[in-house]
C-alpha positions as CSV (number, residue, x, y, z in Angstrom):
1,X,-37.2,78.5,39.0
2,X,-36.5,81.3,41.4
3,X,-38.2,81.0,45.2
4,X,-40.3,83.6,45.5
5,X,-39.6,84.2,49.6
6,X,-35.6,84.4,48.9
7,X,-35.2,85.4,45.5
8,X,-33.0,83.1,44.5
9,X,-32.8,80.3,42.2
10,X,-33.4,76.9,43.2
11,X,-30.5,74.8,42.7
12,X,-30.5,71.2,42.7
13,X,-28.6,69.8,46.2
14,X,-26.8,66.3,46.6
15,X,-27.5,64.7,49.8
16,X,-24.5,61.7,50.2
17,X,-27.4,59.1,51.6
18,X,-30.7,60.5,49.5
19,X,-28.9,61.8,46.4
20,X,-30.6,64.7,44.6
21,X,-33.1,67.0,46.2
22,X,-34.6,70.8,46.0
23,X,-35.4,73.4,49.0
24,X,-38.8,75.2,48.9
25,X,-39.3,78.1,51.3
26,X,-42.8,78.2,51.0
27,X,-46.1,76.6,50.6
28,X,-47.3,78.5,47.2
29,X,-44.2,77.4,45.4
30,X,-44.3,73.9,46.9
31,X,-48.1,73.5,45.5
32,X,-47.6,75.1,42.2
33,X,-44.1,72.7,41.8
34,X,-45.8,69.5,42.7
35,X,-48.5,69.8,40.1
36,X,-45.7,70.5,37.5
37,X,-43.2,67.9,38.3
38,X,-46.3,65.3,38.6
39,X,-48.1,66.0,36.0
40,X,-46.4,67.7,33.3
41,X,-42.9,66.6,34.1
42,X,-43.8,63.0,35.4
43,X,-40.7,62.9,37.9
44,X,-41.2,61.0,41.3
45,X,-40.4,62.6,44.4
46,X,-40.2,62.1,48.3
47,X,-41.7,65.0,50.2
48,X,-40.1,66.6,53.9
49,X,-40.9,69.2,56.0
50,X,-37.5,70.0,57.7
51,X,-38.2,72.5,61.1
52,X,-36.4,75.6,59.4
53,X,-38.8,75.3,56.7
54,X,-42.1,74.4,58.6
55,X,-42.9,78.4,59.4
56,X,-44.0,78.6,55.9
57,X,-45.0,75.3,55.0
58,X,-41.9,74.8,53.1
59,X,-40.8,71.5,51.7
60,X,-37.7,69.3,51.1
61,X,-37.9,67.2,47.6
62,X,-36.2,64.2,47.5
63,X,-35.7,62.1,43.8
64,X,-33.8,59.6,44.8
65,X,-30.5,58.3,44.1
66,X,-30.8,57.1,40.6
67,X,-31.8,60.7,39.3
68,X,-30.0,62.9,37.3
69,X,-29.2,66.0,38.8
70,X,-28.4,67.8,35.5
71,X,-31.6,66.8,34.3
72,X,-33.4,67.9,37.0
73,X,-31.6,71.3,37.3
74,X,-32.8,72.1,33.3
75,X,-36.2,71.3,34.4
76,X,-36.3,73.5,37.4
77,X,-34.8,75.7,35.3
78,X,-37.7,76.1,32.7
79,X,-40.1,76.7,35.6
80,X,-41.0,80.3,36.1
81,X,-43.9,80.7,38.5
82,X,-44.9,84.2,37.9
């Protein structure tokens, strides 16, 4: 999946306290993500709004600590929002 503010592909981040979790810069991507990782994907997530991402309604996704990073990565991977 490639963020369609920066450019650049969304990588899968480990947080040492929240494990695994994804940066959106902006609210389109964030909506069209949420439907896909809920519904066609079925993976769980915790949903932020940190302040450097709030201008654009960006969002922080958390999956917890028990997720599999690799996994996640392939299916962000197969994502392509255009």
């Amino acid at each position: 999946m490639i963020d369609s503010k920066t450019g650049k592909k969304i990588e899968v981040l480990i947080d040492p306290e929240a494990g695994p979790y994804i940066r959106i810069s902006n609210w389109n991507d964030a909506d069209c993500l949420e439907d896909l990782l809920s519904d066609k994907y079925d993976v769980l997530f915790e949903m932020k709004t940190p302040d450097d991402l709030a201008i654009d309604n960006g969002k922080e996704y958390y999956f917890g600590n028990i997720a599999d990073p690799e996994k996640l990565q392939k299916i962000l991977d197969e994502i392509n929002l255009e």
